[in-house]
ZADO-1210 file (C-alpha; in nm, 4 decimals, padded with zeros to 6 digits):
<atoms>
<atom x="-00.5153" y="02.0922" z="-00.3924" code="UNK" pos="1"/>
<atom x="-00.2773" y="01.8208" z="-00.3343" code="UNK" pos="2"/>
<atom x="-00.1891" y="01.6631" z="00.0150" code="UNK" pos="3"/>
<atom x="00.1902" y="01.6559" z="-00.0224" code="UNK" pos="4"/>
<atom x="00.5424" y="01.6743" z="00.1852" code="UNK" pos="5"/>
<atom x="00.7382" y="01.4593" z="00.0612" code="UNK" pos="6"/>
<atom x="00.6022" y="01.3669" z="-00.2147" code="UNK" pos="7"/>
<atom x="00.6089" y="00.9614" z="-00.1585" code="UNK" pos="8"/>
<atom x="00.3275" y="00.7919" z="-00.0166" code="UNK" pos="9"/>
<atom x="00.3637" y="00.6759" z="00.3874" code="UNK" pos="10"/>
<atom x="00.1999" y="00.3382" z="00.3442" code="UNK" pos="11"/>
<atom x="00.2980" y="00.2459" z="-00.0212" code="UNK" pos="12"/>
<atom x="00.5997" y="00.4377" z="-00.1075" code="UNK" pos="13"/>
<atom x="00.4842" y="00.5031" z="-00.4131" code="UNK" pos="14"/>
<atom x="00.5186" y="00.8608" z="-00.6034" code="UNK" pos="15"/>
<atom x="00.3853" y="01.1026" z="-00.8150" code="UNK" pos="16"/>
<atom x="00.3325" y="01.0670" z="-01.0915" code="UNK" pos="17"/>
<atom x="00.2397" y="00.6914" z="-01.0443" code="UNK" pos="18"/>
<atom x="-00.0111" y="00.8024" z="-00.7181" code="UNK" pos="19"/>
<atom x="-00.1929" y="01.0812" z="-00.6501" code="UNK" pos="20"/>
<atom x="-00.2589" y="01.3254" z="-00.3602" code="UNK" pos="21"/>
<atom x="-00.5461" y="01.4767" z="-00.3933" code="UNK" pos="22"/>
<atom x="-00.7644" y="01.3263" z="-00.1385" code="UNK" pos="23"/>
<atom x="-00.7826" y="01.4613" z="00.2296" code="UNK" pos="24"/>
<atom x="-00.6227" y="01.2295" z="00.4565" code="UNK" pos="25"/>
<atom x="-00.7950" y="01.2320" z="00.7654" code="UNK" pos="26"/>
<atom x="-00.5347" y="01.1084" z="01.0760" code="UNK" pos="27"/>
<atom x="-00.8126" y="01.0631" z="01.2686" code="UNK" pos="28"/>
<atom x="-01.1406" y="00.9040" z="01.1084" code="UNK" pos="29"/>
<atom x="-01.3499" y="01.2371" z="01.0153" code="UNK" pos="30"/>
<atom x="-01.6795" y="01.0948" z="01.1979" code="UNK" pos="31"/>
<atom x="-01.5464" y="01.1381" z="01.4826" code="UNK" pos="32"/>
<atom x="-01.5272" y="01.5508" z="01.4504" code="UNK" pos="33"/>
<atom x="-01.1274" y="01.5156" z="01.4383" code="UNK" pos="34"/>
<atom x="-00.9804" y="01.7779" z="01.2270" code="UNK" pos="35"/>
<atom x="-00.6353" y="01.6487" z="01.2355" code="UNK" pos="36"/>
<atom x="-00.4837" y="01.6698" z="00.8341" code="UNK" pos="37"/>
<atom x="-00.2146" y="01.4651" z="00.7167" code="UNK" pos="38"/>
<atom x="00.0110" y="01.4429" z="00.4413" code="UNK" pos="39"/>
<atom x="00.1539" y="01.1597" z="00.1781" code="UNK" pos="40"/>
<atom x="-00.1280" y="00.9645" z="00.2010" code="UNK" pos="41"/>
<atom x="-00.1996" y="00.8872" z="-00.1348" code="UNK" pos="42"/>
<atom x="-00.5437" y="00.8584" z="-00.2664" code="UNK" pos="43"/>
<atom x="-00.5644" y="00.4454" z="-00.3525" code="UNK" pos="44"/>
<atom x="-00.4168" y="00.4309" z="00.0381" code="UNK" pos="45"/>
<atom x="-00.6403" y="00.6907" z="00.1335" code="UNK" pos="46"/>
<atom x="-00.9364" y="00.4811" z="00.0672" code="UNK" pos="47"/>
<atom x="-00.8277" y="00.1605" z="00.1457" code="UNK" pos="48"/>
<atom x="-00.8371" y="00.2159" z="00.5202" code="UNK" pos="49"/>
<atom x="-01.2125" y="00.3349" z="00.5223" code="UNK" pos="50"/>
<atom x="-01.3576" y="00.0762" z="00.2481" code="UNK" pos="51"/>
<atom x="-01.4856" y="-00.2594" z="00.4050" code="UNK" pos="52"/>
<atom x="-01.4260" y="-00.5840" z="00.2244" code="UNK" pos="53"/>
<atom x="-01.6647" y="-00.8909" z="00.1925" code="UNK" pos="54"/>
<atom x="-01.5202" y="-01.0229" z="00.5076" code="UNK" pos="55"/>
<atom x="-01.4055" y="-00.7626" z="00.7031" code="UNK" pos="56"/>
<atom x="-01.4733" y="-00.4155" z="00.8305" code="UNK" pos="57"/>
<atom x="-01.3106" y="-00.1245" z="00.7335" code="UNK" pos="58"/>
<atom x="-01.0238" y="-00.0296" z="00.9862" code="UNK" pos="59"/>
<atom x="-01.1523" y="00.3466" z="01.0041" code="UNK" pos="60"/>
<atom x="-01.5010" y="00.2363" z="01.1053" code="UNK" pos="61"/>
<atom x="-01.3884" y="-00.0202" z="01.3917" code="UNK" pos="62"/>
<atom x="-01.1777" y="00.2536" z="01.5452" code="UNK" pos="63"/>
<atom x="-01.4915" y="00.4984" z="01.5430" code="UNK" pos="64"/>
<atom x="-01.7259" y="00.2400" z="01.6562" code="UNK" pos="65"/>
<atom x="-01.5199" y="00.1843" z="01.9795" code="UNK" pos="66"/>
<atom x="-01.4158" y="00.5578" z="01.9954" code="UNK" pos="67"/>
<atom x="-01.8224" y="00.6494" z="01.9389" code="UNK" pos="68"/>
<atom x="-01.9220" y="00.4244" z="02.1911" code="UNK" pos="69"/>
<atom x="-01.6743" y="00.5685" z="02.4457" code="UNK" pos="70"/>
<atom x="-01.8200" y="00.8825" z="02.4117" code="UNK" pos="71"/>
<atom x="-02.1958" y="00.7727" z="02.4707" code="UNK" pos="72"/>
<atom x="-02.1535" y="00.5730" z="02.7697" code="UNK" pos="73"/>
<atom x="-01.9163" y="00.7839" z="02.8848" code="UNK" pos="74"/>
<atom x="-02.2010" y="01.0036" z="02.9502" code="UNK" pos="75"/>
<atom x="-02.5080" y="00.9844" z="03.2202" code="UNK" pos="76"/>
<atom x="-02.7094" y="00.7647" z="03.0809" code="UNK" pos="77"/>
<atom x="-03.1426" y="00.8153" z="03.0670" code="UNK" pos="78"/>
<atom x="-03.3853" y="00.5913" z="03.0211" code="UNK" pos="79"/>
<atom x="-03.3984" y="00.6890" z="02.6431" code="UNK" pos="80"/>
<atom x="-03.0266" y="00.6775" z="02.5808" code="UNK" pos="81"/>
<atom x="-03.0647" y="00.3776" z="02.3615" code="UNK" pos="82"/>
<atom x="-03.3141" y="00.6144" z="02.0951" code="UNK" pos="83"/>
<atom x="-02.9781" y="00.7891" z="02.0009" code="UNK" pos="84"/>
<atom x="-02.6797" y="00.5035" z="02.0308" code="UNK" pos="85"/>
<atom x="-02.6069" y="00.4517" z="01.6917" code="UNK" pos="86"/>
<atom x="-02.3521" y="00.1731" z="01.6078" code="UNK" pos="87"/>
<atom x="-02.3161" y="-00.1040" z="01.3416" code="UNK" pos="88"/>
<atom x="-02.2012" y="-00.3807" z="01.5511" code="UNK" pos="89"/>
<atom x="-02.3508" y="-00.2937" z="01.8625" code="UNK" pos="90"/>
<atom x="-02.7323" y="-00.2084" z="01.9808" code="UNK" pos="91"/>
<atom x="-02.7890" y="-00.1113" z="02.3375" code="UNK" pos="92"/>
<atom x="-03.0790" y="-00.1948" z="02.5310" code="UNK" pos="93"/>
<atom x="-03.0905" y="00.0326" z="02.8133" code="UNK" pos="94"/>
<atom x="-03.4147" y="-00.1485" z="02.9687" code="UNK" pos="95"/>
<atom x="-03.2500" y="-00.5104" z="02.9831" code="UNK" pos="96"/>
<atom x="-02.9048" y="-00.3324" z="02.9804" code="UNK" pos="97"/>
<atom x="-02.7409" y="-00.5357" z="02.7337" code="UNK" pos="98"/>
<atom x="-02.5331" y="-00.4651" z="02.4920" code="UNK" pos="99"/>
<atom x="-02.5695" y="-00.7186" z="02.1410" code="UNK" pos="100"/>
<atom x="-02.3289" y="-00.7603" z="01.8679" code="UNK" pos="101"/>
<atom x="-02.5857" y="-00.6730" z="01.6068" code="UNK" pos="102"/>
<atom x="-02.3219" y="-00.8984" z="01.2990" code="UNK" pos="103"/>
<atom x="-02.1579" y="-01.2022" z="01.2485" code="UNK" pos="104"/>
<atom x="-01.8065" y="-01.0555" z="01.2806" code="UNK" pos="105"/>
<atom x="-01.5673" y="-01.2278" z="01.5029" code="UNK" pos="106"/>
<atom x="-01.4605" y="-01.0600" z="01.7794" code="UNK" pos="107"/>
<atom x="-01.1113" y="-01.1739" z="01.6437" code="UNK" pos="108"/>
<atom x="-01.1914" y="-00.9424" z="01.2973" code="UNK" pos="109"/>
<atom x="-01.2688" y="-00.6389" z="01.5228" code="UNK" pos="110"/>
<atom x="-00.9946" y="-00.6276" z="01.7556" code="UNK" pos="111"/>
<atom x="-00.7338" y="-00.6891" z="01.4407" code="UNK" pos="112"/>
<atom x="-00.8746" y="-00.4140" z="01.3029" code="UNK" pos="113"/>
<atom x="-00.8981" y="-00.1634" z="01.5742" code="UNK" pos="114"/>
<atom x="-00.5439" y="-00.2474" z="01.6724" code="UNK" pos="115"/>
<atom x="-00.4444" y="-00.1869" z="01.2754" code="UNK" pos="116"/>
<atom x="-00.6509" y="00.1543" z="01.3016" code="UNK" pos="117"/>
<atom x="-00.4203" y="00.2388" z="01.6497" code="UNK" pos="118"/>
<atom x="-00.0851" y="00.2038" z="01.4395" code="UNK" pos="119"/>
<atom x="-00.2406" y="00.3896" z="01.1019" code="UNK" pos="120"/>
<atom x="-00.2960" y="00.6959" z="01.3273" code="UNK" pos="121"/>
<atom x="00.0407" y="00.6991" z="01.4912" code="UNK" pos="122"/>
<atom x="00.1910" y="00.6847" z="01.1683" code="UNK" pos="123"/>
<atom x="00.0235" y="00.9436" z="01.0057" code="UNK" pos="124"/>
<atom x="00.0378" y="01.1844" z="01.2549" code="UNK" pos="125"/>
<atom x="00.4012" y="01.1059" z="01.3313" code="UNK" pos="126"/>
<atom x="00.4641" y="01.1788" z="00.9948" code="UNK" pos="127"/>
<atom x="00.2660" y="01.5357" z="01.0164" code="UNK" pos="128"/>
<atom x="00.4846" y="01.6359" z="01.2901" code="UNK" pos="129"/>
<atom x="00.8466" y="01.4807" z="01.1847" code="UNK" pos="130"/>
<atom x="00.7703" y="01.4536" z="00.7836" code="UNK" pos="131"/>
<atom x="01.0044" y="01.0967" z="00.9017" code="UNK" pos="132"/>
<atom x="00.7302" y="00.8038" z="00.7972" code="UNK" pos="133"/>
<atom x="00.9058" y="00.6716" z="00.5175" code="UNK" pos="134"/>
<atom x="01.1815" y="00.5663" z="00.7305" code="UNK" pos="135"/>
<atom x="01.2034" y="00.2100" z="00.6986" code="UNK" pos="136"/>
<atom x="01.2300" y="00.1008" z="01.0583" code="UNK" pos="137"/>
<atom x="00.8072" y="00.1765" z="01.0404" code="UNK" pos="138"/>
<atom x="00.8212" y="-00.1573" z="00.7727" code="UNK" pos="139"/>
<atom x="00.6370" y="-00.3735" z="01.0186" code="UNK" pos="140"/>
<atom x="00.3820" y="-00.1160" z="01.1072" code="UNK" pos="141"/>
<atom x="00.3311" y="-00.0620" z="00.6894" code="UNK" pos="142"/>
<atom x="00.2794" y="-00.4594" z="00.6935" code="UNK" pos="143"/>
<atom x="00.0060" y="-00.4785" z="00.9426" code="UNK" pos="144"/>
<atom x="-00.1999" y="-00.1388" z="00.9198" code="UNK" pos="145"/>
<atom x="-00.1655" y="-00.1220" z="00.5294" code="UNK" pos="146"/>
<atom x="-00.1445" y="-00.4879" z="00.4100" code="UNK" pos="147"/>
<atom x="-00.2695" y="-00.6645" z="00.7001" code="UNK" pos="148"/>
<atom x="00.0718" y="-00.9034" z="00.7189" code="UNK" pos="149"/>
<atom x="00.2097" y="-00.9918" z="01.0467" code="UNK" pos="150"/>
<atom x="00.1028" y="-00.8603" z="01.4106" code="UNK" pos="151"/>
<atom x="00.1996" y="-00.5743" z="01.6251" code="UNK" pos="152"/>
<atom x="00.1256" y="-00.5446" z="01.9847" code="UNK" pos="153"/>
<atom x="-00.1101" y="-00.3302" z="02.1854" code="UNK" pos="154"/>
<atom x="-00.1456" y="-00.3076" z="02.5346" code="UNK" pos="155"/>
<atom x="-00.4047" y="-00.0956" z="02.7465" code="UNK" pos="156"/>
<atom x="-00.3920" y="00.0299" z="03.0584" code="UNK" pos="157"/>
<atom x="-00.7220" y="-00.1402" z="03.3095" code="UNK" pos="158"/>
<atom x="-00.7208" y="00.1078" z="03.5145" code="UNK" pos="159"/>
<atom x="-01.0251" y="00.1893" z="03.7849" code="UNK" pos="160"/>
<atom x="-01.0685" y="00.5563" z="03.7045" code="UNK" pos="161"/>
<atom x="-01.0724" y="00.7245" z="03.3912" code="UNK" pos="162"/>
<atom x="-00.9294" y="01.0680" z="03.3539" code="UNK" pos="163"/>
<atom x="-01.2221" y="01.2236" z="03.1049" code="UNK" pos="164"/>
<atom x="-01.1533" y="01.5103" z="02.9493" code="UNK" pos="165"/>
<atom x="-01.3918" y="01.8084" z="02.9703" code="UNK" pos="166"/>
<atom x="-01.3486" y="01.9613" z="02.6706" code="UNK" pos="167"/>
<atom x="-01.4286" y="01.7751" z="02.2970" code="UNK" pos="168"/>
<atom x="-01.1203" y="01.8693" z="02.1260" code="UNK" pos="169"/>
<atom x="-00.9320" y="01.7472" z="02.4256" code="UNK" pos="170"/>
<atom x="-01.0574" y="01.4454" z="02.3705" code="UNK" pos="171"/>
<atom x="-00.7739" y="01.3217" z="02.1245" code="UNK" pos="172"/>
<atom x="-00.4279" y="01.3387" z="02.2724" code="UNK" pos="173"/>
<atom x="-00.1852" y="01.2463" z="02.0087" code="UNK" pos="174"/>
<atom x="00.2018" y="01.3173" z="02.2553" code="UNK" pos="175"/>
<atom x="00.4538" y="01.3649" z="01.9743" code="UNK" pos="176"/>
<atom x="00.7053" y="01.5286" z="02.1954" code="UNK" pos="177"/>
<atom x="01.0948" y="01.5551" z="02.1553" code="UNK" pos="178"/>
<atom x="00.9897" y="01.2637" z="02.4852" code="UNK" pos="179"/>
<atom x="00.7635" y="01.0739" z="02.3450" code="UNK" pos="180"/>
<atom x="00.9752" y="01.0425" z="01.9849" code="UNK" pos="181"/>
<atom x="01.2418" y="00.9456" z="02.2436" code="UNK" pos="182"/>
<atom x="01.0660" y="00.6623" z="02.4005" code="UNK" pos="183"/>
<atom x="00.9780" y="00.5539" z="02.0173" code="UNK" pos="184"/>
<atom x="01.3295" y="00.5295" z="01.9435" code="UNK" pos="185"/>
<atom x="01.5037" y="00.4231" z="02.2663" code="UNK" pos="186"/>
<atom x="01.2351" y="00.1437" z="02.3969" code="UNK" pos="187"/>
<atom x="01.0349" y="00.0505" z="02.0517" code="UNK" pos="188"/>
<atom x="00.7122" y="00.1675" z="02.2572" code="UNK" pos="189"/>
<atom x="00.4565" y="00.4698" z="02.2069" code="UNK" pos="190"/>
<atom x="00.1907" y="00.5806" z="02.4576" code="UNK" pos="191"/>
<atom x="-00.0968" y="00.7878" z="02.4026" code="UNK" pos="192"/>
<atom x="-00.4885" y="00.8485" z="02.5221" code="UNK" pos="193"/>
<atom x="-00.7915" y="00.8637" z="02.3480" code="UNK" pos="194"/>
<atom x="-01.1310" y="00.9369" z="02.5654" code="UNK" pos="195"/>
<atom x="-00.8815" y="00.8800" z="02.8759" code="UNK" pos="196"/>
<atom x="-00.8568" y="00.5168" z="02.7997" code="UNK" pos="197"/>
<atom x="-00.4418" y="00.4608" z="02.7915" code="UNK" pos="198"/>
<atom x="-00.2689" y="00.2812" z="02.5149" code="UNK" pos="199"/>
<atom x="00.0783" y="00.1540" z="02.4374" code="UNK" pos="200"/>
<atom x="00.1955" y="00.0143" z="02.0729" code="UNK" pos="201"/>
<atom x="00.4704" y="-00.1434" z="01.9916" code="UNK" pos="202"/>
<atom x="00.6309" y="00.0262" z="01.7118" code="UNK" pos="203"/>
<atom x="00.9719" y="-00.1154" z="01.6749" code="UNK" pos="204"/>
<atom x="00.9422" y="-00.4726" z="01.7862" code="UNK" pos="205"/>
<atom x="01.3372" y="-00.5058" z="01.8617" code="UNK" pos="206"/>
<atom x="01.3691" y="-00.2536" z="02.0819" code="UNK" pos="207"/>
<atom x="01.0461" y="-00.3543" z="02.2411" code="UNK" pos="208"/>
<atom x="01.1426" y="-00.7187" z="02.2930" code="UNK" pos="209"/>
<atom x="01.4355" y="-00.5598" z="02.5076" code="UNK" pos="210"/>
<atom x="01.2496" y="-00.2981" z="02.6714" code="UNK" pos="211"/>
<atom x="00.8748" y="-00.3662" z="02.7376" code="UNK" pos="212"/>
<atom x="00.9010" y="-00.6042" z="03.0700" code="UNK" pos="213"/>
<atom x="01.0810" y="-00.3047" z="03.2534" code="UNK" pos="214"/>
<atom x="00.9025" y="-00.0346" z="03.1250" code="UNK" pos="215"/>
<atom x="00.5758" y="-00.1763" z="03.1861" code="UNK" pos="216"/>
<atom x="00.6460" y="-00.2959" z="03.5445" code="UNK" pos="217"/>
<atom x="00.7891" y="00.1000" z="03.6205" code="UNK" pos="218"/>
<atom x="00.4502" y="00.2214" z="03.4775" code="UNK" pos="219"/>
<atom x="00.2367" y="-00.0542" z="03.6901" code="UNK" pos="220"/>
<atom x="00.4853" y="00.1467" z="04.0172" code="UNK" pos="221"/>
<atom x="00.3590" y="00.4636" z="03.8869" code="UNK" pos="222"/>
<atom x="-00.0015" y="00.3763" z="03.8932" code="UNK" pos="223"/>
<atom x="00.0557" y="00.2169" z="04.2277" code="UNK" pos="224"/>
<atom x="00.1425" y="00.6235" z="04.3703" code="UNK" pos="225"/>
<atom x="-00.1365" y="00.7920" z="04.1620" code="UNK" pos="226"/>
<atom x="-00.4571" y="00.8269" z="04.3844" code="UNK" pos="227"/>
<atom x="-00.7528" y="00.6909" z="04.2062" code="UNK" pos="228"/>
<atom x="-00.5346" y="00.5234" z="03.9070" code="UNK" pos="229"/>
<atom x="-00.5144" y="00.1714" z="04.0052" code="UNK" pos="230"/>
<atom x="-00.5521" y="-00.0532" z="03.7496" code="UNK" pos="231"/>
<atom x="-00.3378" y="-00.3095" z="03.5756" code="UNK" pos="232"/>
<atom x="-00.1479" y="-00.3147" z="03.1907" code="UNK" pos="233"/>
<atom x="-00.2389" y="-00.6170" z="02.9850" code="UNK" pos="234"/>
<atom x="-00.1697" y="-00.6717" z="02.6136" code="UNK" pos="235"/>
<atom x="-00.5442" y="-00.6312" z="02.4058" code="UNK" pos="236"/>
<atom x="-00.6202" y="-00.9582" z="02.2640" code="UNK" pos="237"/>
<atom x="-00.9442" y="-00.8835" z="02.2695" code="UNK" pos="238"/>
<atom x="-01.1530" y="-00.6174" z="02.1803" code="UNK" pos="239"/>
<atom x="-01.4149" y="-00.6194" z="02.4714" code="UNK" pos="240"/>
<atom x="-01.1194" y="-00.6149" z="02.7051" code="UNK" pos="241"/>
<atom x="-01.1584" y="-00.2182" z="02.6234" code="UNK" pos="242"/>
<atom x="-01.4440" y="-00.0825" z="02.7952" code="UNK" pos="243"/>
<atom x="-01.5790" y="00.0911" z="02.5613" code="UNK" pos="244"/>
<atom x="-01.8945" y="00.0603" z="02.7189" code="UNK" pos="245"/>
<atom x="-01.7985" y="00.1766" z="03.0249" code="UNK" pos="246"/>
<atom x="-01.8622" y="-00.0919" z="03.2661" code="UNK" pos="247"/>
<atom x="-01.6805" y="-00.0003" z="03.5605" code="UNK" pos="248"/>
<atom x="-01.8202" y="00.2942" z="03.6310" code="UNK" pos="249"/>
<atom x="-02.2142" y="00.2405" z="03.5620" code="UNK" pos="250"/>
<atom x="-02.4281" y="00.0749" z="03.8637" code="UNK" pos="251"/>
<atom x="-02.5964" y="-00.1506" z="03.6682" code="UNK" pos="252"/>
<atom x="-02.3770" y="-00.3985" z="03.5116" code="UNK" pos="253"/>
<atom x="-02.3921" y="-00.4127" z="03.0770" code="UNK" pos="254"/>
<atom x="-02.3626" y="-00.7305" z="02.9992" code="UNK" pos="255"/>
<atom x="-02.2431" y="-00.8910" z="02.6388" code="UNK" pos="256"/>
<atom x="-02.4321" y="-01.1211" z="02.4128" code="UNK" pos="257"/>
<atom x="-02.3750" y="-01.1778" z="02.0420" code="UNK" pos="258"/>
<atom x="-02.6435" y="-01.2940" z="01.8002" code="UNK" pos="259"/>
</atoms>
C-alpha cells in the first residue's frame, strides 16, 4: 500500500519513482495513540523526523515527551505517580517534587525541536485536508521542520486555566476550517490546541510581520472577557515556558533542576 495524493513528497518534493511511499506517515507521533494518516510523506522523510542524531533528539520524540507529560500531570497525582512517569529527559520525584532533566541536552536543542515538531504537524495535516502542501509559500516551514535552516515563530498562550478535554480523542484539536485556512492566508498565523494548552505559529512570516501585533493584542481583549481565561501570549523561547508539568494548578510547587 502506498501513502499517495499527489504523488510528490511535502517536505522534499521529490517523486516517484526517485522516492517512495510506502511507509505510514503518522501526522501526529503514533505514541501518543493519534490515529491521524497523512499522505506524500515519503519514506526517507518519513523517518527522518523520528530518528535522533548524535547531537540531537528526534523532533517526533520531543513533541511526545512534552505532549506525554501533559497528560500525566494533567492528572491527580498519588503518592506513587512517579512508579509510572516514563520520560527520557525528565524523571519525577513526587516525594521531593522535582522534576530533573535526566540528559545533557540543552534546553535550547529541545525547544528547537518541539517548535520544528509544531510546524511538521500543521503541514501534514494541512496537506490531508487541502492536498495544497507543495505550495511554495510553505518554503520556510520545509526549511526549518525538514532541514532545520532558519527559524519560525511560536507563541503560547499563559493562560491561568486550562480548558482539558474529557474525552482522549478530543485531546488533539487540529482547526482546519474554511476560518482557520483564512487566518493562514490573510494574517500568516495558525492557532490550534493540544491538551488545552493554546498555540500560534507563524506560517507565512510576511504576512505575519504585518499582522501579528494586532492580532495578538485583540486575542489578549478576548481573554480579558472570558471568565477563568486570564493569562498572557508570549513567543516560546523556551521550552519550560510550557507547562507541561502543570505547575499552576498543583499545590505543591515542581520545581526544575538539570543534572
Amino acid at each position: 500500500m502506498e501513502y499517495i495524493d499527489t504523488g510528490k513528497c511535502i517536505w522534499c518534493k521529490l517523486e516517484k519513482p526517485v522516492v517512495s511511499f510506502g511507509k505510514k506517515p503518522h501526522i501526529i507521533p503514533h505514541a501518543l495513540n493519534a490515529n491521524y494518516i497523512g499522505t506524500d510523506i515519503c519514506n526517507k522523510c518519513n523517518t527522518f523526523f523520528g530518528t535522533s542524531t548524535s547531537n540531537k533528539p528526534s523532533v517526533d520524540l520531543v513533541f511526545k515527551e512534552v505532549f506525554n507529560a501533559f497528560r500525566f500531570f494533567g492528572q491527580k497525582l498519588t503518592i506513587n505517580s512517579y512508579k509510572t512517569f516514563k520520560s527520557v529527559y525528565f524523571k519525577y520525584e513526587h516525594s521531593k517534587n522535582i522534576i530533573t532533566v535526566k540528559n545533557s541536552f540543552l534546553t535550547t536543542t529541545l525547544t528547537r525541536q518541539f517548535k520544528r515538531g509544531l510546524f511538521e504537524i500543521f503541514l501534514q495535516y494541512y496537506h490531508d485536508q487541502t492536498h495544497g502542501g507543495n505550495n511554495p509559500i510553505f518554503d520556510p516551514i520545509r526549511d526549518f521542520a525538514r532541514y532545520d535552516k532558519g527559524n519560525l515563530r511560536v507563541y503560547y498562550l499563559k493562560a491561568d486555566y486550562i480548558l482539558k478535554p474529557v474525552r482522549e480523542e478530543d485531546m488533539f484539536v487540529l482547526p482546519m476550517s474554511e476560518v482557520a485556512i483564512a487566518e493562514v492566508f490573510s494574517l500568516g498565523i495558525y492557532r490550534f490546541h493540544f491538551f488545552g494548552h493554546f498555540f500560534y505559529l507563524e506560517i507565512i512570516p510576511e504576512l505575519f510581520n504585518i499582522n501579528s501585533k494586532k492580532y495578538f493584542q485583540e486575542q489578549t481583549e478576548l481573554l480579558v472577557k472570558a471568565p477563568n481565561l486570564m493569562g498572557e501570549i508570549i513567543e516560546l523561547t523556551d521550552i519550560l515556558e510550557v507547562d507541561m508539568f502543570m505547575q499552576r494548578f498543583h499545590k505543591r510547587k515542581i520545581c526544575f533542576k538539570t543534572s
